[in-house]
Structure formats: structure tokens, C-alpha cells
C-alpha positions, -999 to 999 in steps of 0.1 A, spaced: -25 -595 551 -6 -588 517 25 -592 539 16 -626 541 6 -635 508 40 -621 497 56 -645 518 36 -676 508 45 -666 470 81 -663 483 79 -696 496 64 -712 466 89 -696 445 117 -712 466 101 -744 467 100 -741 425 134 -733 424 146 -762 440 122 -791 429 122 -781 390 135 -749 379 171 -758 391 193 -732 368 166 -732 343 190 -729 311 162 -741 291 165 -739 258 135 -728 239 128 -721 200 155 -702 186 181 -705 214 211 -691 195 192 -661 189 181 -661 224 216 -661 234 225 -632 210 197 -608 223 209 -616 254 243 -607 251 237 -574 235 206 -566 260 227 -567 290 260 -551 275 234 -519 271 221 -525 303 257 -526 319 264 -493 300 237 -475 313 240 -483 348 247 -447 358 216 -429 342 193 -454 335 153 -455 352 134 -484 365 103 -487 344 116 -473 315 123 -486 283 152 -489 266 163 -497 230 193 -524 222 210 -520 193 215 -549 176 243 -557 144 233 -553 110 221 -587 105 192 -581 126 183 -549 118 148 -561 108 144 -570 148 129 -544 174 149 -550 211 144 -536 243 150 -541 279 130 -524 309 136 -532 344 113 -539 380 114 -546 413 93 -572 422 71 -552 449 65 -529 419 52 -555 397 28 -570 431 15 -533 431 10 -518 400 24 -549 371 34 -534 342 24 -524 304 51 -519 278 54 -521 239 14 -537 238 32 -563 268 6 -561 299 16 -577 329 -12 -577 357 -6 -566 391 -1 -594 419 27 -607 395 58 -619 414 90 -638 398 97 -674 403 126 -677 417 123 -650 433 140 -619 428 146 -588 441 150 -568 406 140 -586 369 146 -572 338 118 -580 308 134 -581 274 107 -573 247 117 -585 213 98 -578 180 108 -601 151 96 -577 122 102 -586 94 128 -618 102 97 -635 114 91 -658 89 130 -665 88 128 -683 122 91 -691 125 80 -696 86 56 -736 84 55 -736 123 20 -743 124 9 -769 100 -20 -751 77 -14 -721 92 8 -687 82 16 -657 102 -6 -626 99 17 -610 120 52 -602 129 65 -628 161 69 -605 194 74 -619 233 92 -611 264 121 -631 282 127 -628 323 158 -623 340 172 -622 371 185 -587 375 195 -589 412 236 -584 405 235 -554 389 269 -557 371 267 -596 360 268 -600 320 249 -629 323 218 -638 345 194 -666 347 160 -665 331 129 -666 355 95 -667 349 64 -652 364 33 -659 387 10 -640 378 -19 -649 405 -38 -668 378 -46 -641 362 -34 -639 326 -10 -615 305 -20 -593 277 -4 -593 245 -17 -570 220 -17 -566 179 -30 -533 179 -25 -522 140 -35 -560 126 -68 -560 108 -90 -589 124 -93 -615 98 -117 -646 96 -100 -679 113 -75 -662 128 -54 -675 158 -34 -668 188 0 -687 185 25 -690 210 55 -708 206 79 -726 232 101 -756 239 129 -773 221 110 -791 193 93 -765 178 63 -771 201 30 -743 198 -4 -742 210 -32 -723 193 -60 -704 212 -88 -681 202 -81 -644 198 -103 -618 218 -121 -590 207 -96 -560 204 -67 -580 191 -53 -595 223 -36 -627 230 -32 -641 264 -9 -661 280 3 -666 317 45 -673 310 68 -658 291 78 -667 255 68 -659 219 36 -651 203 20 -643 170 -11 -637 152 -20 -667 128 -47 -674 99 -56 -705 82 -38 -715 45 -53 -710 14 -59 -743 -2 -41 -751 -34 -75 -773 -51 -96 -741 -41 -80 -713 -64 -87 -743 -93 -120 -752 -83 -130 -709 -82 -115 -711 -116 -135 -737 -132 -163 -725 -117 -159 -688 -133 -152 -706 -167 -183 -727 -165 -205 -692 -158 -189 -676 -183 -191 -699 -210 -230 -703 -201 -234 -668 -202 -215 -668 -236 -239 -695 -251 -272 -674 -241 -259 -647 -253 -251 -664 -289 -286 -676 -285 -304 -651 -280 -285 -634 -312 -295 -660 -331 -334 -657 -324 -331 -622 -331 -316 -625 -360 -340 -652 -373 -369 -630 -362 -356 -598 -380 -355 -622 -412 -389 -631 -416 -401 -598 -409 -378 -587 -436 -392 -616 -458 -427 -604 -448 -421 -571 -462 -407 -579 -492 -439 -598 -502 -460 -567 -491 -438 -545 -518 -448 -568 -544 -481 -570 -538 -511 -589 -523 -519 -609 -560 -498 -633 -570 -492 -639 -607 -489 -673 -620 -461 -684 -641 -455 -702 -672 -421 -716 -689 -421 -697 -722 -386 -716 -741 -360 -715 -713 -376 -681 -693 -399 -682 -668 -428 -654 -676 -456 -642 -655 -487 -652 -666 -522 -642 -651 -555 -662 -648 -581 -663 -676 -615 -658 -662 -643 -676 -683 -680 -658 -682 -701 -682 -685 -725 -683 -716 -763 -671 -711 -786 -702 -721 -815 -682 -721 -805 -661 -753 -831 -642 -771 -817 -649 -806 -817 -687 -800 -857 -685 -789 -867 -667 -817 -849 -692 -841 -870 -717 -827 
């Protein structure tokens, strides 16, 4: 049975090749650099023919202008990758995976942009900005084992998608799966699953993205920090003021109680003003013994 289904992929493979894959020299978002990768992949891989494993990974070293890049190469042969798949540098590729074309051996070249990824990625995604560096995977045809140059393939994968993980980014609120391919600078956006992963089903280049800030917000946070602040200021003066007018009457209030609870009237004498307290009359007895006896 899975000799069969091997030969059905075979034969949809071949029948790919020939309608619309043709030599598939596509070129895709940063070709030149595709190109250069490339070259320097397969010179390594040339020069390790002798010692080197299948399923292992290998490290490229690339000139000093791309020493911010991380580039290796591991190769497969396509029964492997129908048995097992393959995981690599946070690449998973699911079992039942066979190339298209087909052939016989592929290598995968795994390429980390680091810290040149905003140098060939930087305002891809309108409103968006990268949250991570760019990483991806290219296909070849490693069938000739001492060809400098081979074509790029892609992969069936069965339907069943490949895992691209971000294991040390910090999950941040909006944030999106990019992955970017074609000529034009074309992308497509998708949700990111729990754990960090990314999922695609070809090969290409992917990256973690998150929304802008907006330019109006950071003002609008500002004025509204100055408003509160300068309310806060005005209850505060307030509330200084009532105290202060508070603290004065009792102060007033005491002063009268120091000088006493009677209140002396006062008279102008010449240009000084003088205390002056109130006459009391008695009033005179009608009923006088002296006057009665008189009469």
C-alpha cells in the first residue's frame, strides 16, 4: 500500500514538473541574496563530500558582509523524509513529505536573517514591524552530487502543514505570522498558535510581526496625562486654600478670646482713638423718705 501512494506522489510530481514548474528559476524576494547563499551553500557542500552525514547540519560561512546572517545546509533522501520528515534549527517538516519534482536526494538550506532583517524586509507589511528576526528554508535538488548549481524544488507535504518555530520571542498582543514570497514583495498574514509556531506548507521566508504604534496615540496619552495632572494640581491648590482660610479665622477667633469677652467702646479724644466704657445710670427712688416728710 505505501508502495503505491509513493508512486501516485511520484506521478504527481512528474506531472507538476512538466505542466508548471518547468526549471522553476523563480525569483522570489531577495533573489540576489538568494543567489549568494546559494553559491556559498553548495561550495561547502562540495567540500565536504567526503565526510559529511545525511541529516546533519552543517554551517556555511558566509563573507563579512553577512556576518549578521545564520546559514546552513542539511541533506535527505526523499524516502527518509516519507518516513520520519525532518526537524532542524526550530524547521519541522512532517513525515509523508515528498519533493516536487521529484528527487532522489534534496538539500534544505536554513537561513536566519539576524540582525540584517530589517535591511531586506524593513515596511514590508504596511502597519506592521517585525518582532522577530526573518528565518526560512530553500529546496534543492541534490541528486548530482558534484553540480555547483541545482534547481530549487518544493515539497508535498500530504496536506499537512510545516512548523516554524520562535522559541525565545515573548508572545506579544496583535502579533502575526508573516510569510513572504514572490517577485513584488508579496506576503500573507496568519494567526500565530499557541507556543510560538508559524505554519506554512512551501518553502520560503517567515517572520513574527506586531502591529505599529500610531503616531496621534503617544500625543493623545500625552494630553491626557497633562489634563490629570493639571486637575490634580488645581485640587490640590484648592484644598490649600480652604485650609488656609480655615486656620485664619480660627486664629482670628482666638485673638478675640485673648482680649476678652467685653468689648469696650471707643471715643475720638483730639486725633487718638481711646477706650471708653459705658455709664450705667441707677435710677432715682421716687418713694424717698426725705421728700414725704417735707410734705
Amino acid at each position: 500500500m505505501e508502495d503505491m501512494i509513493i508512486l501516485l506522489m511520484l506521478l504527481c510530481s512528474f506531472f507538476c514538473s512538466f505542466v508548471q514548474c518547468s526549471d522553476n528559476k523563480d525569483s522570489g524576494p531577495g533573489e540576489p541574496l538568494d543567489v549568494i547563499l546559494h553559491e556559498h551553500a553548495f561550495k561547502a557542500l562540495l567540500s565536504q563530500q567526503q565526510r559529511y552525514k545525511t541529516g546533519t547540519l552543517y554551517e556555511v560561512k558566509l563573507p563579512a558582509n553577512l556576518s549578521g546572517m545564520d546559514v546552513s545546509y542539511i541533506r535527505f533522501r526523499s524516502k527518509t523524509l516519507w518516513r520520519k520528515g525532518a526537524n532542524f534549527s526550530n524547521i519541522q517538516i512532517p513525515s509523508r513529505t515528498l519533493p516536487i519534482p521529484f528527487a532522489k536526494r534534496v538539500v534544505i538550506m536554513y537561513q536566519d536573517l539576524g540582525n540584517l532583517s530589517s535591511q531586506f524586509y524593513n515596511n514590508t507589511v504596511p502597519g506592521y514591524s517585525l518582532a522577530s528576526s526573518v528565518v526560512g528554508f530553500r529546496v534543492y535538488d541534490a541528486s548530482n552530487p558534484t553540480t555547483t548549481y541545482a534547481r530549487k524544488i518544493d515539497f508535498n507535504t500530504s496536506d499537512a502543514p510545516i512548523s516554524v518555530h520562535f522559541p525565545d520571542l515573548k508572545f506579544s498582543k496583535g502579533a502575526k505570522c508573516a510569510a513572504f514570497g514572490g517577485s513584488n514583495g508579496e506576503f500573507s498574514l496568519s494567526d500565530m498558535s499557541f507556543g510560538q509556531v508559524c505554519y506554512t506548507r512551501n518553502y520560503g521566508r517567515f517572520s513574527v510581526v506586531i502591529p505599529k504604534k500610531k503616531k496621534g496615540g503617544v500625543w493623545v496619552r500625552w494630553g491626557v496625562g497633562a489634563g490629570f495632572t493639571t486637575m490634580l494640581f488645581v485640587s490640590f491648590v484648592g484644598i490649600v486654600l480652604v485650609k488656609i482660610v480655615k486656620v485664619k479665622r480660627l486664629d482670628d477667633m482666638e485673638m478675640q478670646m485673648e482680649e476678652g469677652s467685653v468689648d469696650l467702646e471707643t471715643v475720638w479724644i483730639g486725633y487718638n482713638k481711646m477706650p471708653c466704657a459705658t455709664v450705667t445710670r441707677t435710677n432715682p427712688n421716687l418713694e424717698s423718705p426725705s421728700l414725704s416728710t417735707k410734705n
